[in-house]
N, CA, C and O atoms as a printed pandas DataFrame, in Angstrom:
     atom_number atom_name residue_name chain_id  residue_number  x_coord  y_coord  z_coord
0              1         N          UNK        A               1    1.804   -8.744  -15.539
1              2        CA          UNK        A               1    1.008   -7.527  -15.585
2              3         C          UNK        A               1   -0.263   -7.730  -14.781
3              4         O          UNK        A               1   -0.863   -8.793  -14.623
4              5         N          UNK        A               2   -0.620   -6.356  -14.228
5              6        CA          UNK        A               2   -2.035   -6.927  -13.126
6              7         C          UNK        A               2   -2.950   -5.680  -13.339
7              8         O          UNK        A               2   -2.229   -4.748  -12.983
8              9         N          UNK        A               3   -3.887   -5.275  -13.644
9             10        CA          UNK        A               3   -4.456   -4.383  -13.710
10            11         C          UNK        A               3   -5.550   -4.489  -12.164
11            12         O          UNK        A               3   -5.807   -5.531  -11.560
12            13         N          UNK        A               4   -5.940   -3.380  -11.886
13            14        CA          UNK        A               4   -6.233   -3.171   -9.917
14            15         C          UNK        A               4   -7.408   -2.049  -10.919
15            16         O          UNK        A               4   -7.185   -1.244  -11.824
16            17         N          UNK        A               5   -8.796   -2.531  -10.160
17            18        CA          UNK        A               5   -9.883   -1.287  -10.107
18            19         C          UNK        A               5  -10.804   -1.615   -8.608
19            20         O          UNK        A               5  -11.454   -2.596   -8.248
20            21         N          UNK        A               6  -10.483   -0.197   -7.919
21            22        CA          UNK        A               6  -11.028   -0.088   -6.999
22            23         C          UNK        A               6  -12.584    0.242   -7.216
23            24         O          UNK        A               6  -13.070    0.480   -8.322
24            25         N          UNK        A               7  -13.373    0.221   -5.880
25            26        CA          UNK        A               7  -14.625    0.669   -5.925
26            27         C          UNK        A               7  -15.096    0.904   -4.608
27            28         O          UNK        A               7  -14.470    0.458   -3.647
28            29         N          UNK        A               8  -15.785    1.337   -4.517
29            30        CA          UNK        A               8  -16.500    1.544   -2.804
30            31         C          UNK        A               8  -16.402    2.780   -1.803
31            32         O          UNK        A               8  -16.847    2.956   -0.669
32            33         N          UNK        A               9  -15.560    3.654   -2.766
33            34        CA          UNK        A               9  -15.777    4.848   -1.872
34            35         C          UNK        A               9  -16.839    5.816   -2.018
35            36         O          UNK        A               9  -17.727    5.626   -2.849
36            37         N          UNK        A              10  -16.821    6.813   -1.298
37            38        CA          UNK        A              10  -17.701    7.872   -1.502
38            39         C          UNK        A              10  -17.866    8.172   -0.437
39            40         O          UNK        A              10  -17.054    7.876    0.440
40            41         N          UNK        A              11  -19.599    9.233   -0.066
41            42        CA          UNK        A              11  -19.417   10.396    1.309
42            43         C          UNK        A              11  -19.998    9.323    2.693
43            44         O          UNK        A              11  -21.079    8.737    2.766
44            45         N          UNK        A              12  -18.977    9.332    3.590
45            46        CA          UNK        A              12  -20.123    9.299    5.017
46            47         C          UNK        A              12  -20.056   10.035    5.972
47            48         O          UNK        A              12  -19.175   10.893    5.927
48            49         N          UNK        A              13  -20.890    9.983    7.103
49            50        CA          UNK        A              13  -20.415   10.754    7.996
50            51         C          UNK        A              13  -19.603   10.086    9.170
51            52         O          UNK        A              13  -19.749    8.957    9.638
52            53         N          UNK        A              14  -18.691   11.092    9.533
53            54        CA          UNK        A              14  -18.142   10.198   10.708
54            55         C          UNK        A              14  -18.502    9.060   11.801
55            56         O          UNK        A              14  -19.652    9.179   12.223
56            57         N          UNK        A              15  -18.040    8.382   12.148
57            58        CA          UNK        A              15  -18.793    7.145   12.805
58            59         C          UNK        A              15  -19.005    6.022   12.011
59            60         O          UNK        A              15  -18.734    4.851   12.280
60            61         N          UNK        A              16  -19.685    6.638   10.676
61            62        CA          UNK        A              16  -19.707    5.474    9.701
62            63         C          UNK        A              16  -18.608    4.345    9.151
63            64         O          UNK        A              16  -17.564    3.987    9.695
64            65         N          UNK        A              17  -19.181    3.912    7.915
65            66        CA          UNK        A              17  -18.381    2.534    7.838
66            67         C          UNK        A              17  -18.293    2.641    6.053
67            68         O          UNK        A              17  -19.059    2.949    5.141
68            69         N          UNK        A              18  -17.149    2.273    6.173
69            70        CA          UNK        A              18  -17.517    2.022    4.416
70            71         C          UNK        A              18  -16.338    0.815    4.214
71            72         O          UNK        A              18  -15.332    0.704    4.915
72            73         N          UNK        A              19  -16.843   -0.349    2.700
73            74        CA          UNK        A              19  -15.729   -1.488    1.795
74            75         C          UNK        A              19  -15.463   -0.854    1.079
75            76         O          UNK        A              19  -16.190   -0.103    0.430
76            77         N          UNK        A              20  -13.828   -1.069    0.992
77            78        CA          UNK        A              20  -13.735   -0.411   -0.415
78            79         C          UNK        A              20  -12.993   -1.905   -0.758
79            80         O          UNK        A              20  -12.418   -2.710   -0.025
80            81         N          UNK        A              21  -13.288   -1.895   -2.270
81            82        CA          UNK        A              21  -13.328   -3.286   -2.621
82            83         C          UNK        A              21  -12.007   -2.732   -4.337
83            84         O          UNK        A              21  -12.097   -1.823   -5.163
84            85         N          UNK        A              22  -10.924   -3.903   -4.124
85            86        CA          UNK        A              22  -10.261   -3.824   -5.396
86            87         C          UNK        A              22   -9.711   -4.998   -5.952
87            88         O          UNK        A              22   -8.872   -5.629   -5.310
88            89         N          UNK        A              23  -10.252   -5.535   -7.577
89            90        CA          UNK        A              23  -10.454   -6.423   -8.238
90            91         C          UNK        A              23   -9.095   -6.687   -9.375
91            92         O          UNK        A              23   -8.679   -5.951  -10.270
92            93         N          UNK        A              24   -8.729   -7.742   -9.021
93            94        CA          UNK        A              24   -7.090   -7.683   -9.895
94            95         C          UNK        A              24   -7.664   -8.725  -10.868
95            96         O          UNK        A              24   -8.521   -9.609  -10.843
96            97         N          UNK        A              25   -6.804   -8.214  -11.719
97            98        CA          UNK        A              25   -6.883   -9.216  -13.143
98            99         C          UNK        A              25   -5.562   -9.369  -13.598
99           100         O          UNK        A              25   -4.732   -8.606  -13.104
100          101         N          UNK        A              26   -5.086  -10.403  -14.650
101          102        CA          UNK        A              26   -3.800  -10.341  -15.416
102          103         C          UNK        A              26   -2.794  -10.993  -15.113
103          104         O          UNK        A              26   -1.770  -11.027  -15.795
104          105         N          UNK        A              27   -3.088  -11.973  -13.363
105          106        CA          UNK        A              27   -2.347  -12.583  -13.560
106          107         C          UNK        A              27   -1.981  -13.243  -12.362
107          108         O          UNK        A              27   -2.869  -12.808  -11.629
108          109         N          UNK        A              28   -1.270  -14.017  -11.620
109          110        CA          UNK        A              28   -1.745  -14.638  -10.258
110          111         C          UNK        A              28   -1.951  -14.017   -9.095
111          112         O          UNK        A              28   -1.067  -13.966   -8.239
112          113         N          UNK        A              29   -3.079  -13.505   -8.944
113          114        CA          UNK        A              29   -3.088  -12.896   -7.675
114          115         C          UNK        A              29   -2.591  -12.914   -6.191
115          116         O          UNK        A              29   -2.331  -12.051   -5.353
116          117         N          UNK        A              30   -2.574  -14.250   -6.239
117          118        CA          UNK        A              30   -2.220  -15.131   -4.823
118          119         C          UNK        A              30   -0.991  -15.000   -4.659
119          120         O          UNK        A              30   -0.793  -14.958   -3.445
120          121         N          UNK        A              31    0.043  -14.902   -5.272
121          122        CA          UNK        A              31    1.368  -14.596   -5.409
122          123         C          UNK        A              31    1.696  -13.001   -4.574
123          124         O          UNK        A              31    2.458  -12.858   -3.618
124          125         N          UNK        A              32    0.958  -12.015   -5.188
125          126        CA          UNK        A              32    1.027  -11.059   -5.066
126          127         C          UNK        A              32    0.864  -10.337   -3.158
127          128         O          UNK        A              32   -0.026  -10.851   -2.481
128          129         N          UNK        A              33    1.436   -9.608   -2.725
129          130        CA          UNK        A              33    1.216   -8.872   -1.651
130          131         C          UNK        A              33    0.737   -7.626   -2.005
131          132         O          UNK        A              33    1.344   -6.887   -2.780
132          133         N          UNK        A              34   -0.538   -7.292   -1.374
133          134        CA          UNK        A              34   -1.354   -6.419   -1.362
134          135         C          UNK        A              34   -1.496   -5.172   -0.370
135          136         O          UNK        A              34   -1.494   -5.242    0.859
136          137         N          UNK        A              35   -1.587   -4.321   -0.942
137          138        CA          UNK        A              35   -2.086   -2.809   -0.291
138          139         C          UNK        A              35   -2.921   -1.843   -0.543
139          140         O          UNK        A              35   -3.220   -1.588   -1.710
140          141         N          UNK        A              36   -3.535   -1.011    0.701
141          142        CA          UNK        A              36   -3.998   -0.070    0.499
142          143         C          UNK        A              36   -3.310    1.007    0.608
143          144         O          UNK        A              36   -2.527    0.809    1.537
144          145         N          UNK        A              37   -3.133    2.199    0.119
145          146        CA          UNK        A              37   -2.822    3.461    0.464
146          147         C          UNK        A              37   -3.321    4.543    0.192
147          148         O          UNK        A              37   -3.469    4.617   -1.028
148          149         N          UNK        A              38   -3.732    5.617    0.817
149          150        CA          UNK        A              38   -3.846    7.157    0.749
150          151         C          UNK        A              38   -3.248    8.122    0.404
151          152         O          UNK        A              38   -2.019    8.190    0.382
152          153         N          UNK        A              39   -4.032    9.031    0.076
153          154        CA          UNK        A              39   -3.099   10.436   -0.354
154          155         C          UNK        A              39   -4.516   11.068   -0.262
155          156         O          UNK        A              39   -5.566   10.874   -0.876
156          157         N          UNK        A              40   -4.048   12.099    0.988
157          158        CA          UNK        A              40   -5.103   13.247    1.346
158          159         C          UNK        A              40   -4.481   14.559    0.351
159          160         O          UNK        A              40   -3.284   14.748    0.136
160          161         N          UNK        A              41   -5.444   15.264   -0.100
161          162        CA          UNK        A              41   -4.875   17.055   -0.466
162          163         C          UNK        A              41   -3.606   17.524    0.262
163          164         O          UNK        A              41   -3.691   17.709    1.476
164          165         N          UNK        A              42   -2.608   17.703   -0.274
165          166        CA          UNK        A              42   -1.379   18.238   -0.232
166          167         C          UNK        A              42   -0.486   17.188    0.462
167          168         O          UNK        A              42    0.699   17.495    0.591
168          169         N          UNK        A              43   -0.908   15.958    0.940
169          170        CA          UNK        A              43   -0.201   15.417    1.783
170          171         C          UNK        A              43    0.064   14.207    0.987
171          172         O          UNK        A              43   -0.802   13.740    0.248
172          173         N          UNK        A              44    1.428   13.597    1.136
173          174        CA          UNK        A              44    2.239   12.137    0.560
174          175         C          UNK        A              44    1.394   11.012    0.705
175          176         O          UNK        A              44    0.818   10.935    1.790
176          177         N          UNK        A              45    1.243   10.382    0.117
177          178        CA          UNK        A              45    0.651    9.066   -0.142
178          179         C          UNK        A              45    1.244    7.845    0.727
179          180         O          UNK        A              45    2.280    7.310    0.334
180          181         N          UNK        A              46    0.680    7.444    1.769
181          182        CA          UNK        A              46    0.906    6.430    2.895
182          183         C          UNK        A              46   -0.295    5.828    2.954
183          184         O          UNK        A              46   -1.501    6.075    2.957
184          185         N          UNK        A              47    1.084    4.261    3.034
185          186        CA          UNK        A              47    0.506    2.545    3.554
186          187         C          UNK        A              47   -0.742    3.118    4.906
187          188         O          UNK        A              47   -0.816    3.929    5.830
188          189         N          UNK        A              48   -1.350    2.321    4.396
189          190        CA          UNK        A              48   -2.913    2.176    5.569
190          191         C          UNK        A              48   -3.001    0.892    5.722
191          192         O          UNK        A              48   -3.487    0.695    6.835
192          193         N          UNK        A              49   -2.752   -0.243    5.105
193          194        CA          UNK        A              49   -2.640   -1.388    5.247
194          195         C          UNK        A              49   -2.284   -2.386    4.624
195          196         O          UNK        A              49   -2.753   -2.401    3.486
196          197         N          UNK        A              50   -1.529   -3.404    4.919
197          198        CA          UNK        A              50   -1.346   -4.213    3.729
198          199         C          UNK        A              50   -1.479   -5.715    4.173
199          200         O          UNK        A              50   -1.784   -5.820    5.361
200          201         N          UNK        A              51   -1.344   -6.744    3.588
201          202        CA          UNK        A              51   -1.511   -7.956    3.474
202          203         C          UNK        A              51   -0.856   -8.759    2.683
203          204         O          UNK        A              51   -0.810   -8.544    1.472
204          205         N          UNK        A              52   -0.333   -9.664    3.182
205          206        CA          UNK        A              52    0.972  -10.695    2.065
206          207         C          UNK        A              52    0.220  -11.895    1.515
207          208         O          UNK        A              52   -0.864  -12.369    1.853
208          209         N          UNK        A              53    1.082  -12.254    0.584
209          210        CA          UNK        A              53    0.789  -13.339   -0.145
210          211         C          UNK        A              53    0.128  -14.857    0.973
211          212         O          UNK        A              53   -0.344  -15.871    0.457
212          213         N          UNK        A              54    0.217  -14.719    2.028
213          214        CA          UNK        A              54    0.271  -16.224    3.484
214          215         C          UNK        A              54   -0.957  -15.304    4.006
215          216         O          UNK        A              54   -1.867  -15.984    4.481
216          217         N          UNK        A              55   -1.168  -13.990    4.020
217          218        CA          UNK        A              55   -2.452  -13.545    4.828
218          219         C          UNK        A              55   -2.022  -12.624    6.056
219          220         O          UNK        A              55   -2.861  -12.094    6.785
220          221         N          UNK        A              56   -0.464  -12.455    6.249
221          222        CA          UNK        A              56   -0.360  -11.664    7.367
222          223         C          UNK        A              56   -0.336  -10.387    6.506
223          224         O          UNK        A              56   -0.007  -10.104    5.354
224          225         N          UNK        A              57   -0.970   -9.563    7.877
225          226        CA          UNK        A              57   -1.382   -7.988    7.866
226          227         C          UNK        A              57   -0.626   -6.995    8.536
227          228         O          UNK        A              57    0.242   -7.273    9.362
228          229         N          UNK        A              58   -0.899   -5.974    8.239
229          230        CA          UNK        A              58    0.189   -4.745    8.984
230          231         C          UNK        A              58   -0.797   -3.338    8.803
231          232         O          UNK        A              58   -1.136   -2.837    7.730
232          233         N          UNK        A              59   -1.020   -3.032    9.689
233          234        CA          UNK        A              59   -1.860   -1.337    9.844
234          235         C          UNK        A              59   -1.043   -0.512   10.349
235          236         O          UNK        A              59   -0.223   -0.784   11.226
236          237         N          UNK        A              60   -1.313    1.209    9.510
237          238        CA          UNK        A              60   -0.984    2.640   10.055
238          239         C          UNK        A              60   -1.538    2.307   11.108
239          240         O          UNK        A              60   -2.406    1.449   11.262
240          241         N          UNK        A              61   -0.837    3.274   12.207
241          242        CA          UNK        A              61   -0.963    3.249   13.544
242          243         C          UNK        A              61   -2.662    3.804   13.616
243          244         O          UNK        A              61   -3.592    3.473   14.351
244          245         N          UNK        A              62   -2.581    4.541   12.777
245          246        CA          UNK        A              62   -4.199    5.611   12.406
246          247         C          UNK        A              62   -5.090    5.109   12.710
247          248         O          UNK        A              62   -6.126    5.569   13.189
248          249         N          UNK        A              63   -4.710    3.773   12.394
249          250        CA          UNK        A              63   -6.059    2.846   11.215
250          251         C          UNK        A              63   -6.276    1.474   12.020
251          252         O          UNK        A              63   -7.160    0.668   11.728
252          253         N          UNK        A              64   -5.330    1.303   13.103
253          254        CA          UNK        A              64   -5.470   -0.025   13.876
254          255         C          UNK        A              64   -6.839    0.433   14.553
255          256         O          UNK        A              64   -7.193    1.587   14.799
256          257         N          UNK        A              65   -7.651   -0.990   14.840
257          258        CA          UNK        A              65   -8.493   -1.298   15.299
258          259         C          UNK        A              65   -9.872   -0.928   14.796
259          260         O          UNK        A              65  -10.914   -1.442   15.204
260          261         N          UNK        A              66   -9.785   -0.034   13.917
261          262        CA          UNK        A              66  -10.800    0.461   13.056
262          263         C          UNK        A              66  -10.774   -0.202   11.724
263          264         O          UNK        A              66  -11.887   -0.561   11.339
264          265         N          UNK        A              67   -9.795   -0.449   10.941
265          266        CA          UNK        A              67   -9.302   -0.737    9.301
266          267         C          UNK        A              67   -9.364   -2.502    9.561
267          268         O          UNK        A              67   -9.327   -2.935   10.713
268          269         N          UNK        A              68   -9.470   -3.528    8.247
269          270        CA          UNK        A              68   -9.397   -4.720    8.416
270          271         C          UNK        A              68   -9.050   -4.879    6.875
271          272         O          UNK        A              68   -9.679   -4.400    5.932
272          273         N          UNK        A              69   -8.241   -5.432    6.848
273          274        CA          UNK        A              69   -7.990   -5.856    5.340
274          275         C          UNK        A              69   -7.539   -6.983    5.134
275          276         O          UNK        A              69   -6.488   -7.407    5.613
276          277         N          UNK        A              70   -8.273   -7.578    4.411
277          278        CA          UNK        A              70   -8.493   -9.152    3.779
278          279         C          UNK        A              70   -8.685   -9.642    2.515
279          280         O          UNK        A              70   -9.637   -8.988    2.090
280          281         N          UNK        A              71   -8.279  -10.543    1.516
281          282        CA          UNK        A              71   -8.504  -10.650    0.828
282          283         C          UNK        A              71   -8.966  -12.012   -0.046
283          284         O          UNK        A              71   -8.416  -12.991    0.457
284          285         N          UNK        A              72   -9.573  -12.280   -0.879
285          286        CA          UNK        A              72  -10.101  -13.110   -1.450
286          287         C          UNK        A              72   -9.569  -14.366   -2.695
287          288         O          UNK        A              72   -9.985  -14.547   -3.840
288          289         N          UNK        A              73   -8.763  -14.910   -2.102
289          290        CA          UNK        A              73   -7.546  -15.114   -3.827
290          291         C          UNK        A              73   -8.257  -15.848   -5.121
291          292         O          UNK        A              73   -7.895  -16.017   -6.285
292          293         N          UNK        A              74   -9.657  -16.271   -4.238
293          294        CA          UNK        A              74  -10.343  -17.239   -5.291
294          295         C          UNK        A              74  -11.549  -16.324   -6.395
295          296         O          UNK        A              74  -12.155  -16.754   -7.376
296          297         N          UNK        A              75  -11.578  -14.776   -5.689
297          298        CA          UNK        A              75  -12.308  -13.698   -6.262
298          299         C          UNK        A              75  -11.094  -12.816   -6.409
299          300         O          UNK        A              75  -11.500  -11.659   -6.298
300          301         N          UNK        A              76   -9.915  -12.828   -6.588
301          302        CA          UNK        A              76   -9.237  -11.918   -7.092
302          303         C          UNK        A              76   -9.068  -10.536   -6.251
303          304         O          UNK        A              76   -8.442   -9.528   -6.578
304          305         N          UNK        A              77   -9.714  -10.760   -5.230
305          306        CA          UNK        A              77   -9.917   -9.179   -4.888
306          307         C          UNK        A              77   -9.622   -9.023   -3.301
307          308         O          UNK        A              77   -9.974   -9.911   -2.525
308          309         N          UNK        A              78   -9.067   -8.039   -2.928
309          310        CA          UNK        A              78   -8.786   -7.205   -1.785
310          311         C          UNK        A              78   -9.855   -6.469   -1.079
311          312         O          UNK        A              78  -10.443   -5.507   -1.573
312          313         N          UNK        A              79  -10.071   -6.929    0.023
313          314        CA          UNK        A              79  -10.916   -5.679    0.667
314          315         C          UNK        A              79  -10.279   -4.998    1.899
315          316         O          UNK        A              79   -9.681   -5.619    2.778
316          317         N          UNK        A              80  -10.484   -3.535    1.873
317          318        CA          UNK        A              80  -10.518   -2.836    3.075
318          319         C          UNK        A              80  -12.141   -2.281    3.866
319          320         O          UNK        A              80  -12.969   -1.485    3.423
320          321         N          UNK        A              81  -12.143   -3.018    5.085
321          322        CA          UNK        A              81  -13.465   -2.720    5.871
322          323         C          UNK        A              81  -13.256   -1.431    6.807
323          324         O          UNK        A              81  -12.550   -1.586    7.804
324          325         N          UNK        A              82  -13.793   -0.228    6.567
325          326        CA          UNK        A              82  -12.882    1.333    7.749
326          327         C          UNK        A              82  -14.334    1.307    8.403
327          328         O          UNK        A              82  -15.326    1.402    7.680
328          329         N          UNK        A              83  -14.424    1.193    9.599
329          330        CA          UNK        A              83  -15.291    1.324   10.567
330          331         C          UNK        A              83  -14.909    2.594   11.300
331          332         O          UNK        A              83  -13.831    3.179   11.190
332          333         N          UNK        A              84  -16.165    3.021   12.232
333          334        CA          UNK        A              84  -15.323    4.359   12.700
334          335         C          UNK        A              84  -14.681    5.341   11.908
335          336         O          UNK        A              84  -13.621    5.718   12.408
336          337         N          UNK        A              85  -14.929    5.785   11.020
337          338        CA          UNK        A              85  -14.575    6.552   10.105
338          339         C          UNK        A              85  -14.109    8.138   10.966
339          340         O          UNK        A              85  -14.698    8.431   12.006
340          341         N          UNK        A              86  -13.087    8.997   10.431
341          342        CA          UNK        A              86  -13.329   10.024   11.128
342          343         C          UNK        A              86  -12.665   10.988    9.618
343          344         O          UNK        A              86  -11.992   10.638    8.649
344          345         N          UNK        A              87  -13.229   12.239   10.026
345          346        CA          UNK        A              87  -12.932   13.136    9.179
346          347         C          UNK        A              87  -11.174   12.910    8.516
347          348         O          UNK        A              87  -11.051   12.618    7.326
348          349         N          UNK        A              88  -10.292   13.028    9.142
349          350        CA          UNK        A              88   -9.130   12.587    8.572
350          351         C          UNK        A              88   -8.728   11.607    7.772
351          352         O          UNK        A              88   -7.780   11.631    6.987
352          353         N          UNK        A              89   -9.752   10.424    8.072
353          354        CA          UNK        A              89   -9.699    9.481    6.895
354          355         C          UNK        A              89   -9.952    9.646    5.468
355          356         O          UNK        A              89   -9.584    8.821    4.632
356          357         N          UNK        A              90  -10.755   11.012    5.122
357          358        CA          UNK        A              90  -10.748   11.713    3.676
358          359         C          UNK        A              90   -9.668   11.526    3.359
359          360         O          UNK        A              90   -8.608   11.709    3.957
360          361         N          UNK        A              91   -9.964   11.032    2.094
361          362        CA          UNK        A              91   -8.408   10.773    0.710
362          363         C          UNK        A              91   -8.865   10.139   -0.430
363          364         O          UNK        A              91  -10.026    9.918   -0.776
364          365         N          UNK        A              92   -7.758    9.856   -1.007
365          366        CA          UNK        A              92   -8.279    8.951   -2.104
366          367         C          UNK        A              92   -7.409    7.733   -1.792
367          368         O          UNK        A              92   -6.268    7.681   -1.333
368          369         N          UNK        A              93   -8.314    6.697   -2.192
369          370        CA          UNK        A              93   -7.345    4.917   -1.773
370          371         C          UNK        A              93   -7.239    4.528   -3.109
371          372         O          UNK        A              93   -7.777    4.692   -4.204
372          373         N          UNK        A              94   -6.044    3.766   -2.396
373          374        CA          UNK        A              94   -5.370    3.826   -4.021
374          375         C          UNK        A              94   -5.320    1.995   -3.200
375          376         O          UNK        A              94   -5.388    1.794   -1.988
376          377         N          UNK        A              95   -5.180    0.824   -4.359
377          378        CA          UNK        A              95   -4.931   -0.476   -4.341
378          379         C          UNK        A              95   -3.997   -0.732   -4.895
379          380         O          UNK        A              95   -3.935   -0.550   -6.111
380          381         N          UNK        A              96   -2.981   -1.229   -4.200
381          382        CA          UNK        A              96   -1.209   -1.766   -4.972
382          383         C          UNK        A              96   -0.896   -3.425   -4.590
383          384         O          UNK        A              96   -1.404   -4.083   -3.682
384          385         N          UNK        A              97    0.039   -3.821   -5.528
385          386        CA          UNK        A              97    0.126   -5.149   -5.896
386          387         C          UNK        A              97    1.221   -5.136   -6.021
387          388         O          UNK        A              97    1.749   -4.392   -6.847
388          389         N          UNK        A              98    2.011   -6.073   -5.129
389          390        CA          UNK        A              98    3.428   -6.277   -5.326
390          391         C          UNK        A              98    3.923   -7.709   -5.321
391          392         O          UNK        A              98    3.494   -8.559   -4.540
392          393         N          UNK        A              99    5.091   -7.981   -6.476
393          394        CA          UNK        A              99    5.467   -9.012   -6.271
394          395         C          UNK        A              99    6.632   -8.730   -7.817
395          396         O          UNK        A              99    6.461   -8.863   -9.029
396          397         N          UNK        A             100    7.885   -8.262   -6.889
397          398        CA          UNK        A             100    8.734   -8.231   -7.989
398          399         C          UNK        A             100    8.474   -6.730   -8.966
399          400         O          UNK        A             100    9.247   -5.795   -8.756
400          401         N          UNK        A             101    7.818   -6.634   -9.589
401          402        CA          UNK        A             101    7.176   -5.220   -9.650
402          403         C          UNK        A             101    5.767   -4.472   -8.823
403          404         O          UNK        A             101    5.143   -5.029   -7.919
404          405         N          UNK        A             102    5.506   -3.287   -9.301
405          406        CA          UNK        A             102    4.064   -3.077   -8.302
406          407         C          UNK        A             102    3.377   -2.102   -9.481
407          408         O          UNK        A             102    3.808   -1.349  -10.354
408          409         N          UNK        A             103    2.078   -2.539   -9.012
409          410        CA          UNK        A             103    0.988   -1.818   -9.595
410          411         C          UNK        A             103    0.297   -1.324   -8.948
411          412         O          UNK        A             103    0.241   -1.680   -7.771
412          413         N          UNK        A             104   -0.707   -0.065   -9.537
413          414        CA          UNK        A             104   -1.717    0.638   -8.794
414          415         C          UNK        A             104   -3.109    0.686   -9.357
415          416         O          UNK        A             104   -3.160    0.310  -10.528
416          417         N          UNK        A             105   -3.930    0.949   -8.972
417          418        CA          UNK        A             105   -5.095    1.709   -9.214
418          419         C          UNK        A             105   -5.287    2.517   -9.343
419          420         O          UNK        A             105   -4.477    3.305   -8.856
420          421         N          UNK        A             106   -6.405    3.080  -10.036
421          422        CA          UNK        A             106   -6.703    4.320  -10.551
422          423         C          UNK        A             106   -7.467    5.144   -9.085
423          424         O          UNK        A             106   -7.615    6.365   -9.112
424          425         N          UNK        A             107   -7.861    4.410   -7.993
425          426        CA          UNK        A             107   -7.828    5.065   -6.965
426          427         C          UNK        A             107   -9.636    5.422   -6.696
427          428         O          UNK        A             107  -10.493    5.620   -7.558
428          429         N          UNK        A             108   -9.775    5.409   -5.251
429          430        CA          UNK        A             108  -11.553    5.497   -5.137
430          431         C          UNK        A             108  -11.475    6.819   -3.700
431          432         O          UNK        A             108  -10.801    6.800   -2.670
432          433         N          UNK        A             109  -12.065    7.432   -4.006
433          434        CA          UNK        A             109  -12.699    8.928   -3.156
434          435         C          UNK        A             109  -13.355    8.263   -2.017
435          436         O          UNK        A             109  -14.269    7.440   -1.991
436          437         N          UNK        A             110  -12.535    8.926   -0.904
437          438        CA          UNK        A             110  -13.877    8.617    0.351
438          439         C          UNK        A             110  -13.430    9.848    1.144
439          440         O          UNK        A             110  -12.345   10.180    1.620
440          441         N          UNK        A             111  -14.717   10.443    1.117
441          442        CA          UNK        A             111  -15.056   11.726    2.274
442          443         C          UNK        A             111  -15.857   11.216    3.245
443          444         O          UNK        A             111  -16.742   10.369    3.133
444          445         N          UNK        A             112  -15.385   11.940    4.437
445          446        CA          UNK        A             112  -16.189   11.515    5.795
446          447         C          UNK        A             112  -16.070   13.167    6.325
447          448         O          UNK        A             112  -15.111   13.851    6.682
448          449         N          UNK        A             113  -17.396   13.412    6.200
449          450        CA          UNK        A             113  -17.851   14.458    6.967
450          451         C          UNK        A             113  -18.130   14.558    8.288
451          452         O          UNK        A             113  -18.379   13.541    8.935
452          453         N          UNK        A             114  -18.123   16.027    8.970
453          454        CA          UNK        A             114  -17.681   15.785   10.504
454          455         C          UNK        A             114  -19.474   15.170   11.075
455          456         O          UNK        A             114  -19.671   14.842   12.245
């Protein structure tokens, strides 16, 4: 069992930068392969990035060169760094944990105004 609480979203304006930071508990983290994902208003919930248990990464086409996601196994926690922010990046991020089963988060708000 792994319980995931995100944090770090909220408003910027485009151009800007925001961490959103998500903290696992419950159980070996390091094991686990990690993700971020979205879900904008009316639209399906899609991978933005993820990261495996060894450290390799994989980005939405969206999100390359802007998005960085890394994580911490000795702090438990995942980060996504979104630089360049642009209005479309509004959603809510959700933090998932996989390994054999998957878990989520309760999910963190980030608006980017034009």
């Amino acid at each position: 069992q792994v319980q995931l609480v995100e944090s770090g979203g909220g408003l910027v304006q485009a151009g800007g930068s925001l961490r959103l930071s998500c903290a696992a508990s419950g159980s070996d983290f390091s094991i686990y392969a990690m993700g971020w994902y979205r879900q904008a208003p009316g639209k399906q919930r899609e991978l933005v990035a993820a990261i495996t248990s060894s450290g390799q990464t994989n980005y939405a086409e969206s999100v390359k060169s802007r998005f960085t996601i890394s994580r911490d196994n000795a702090q438990n926690t995942v980060y996504l760094q979104m630089n360049s922010l642009k209005p479309e990046d509004t959603a809510v991020y959700y933090c998932n944990a996989r390994h054999q089963m998957q878990y989520w988060g309760q999910g963190t708000r980030v608006a980017v105004s034009p």
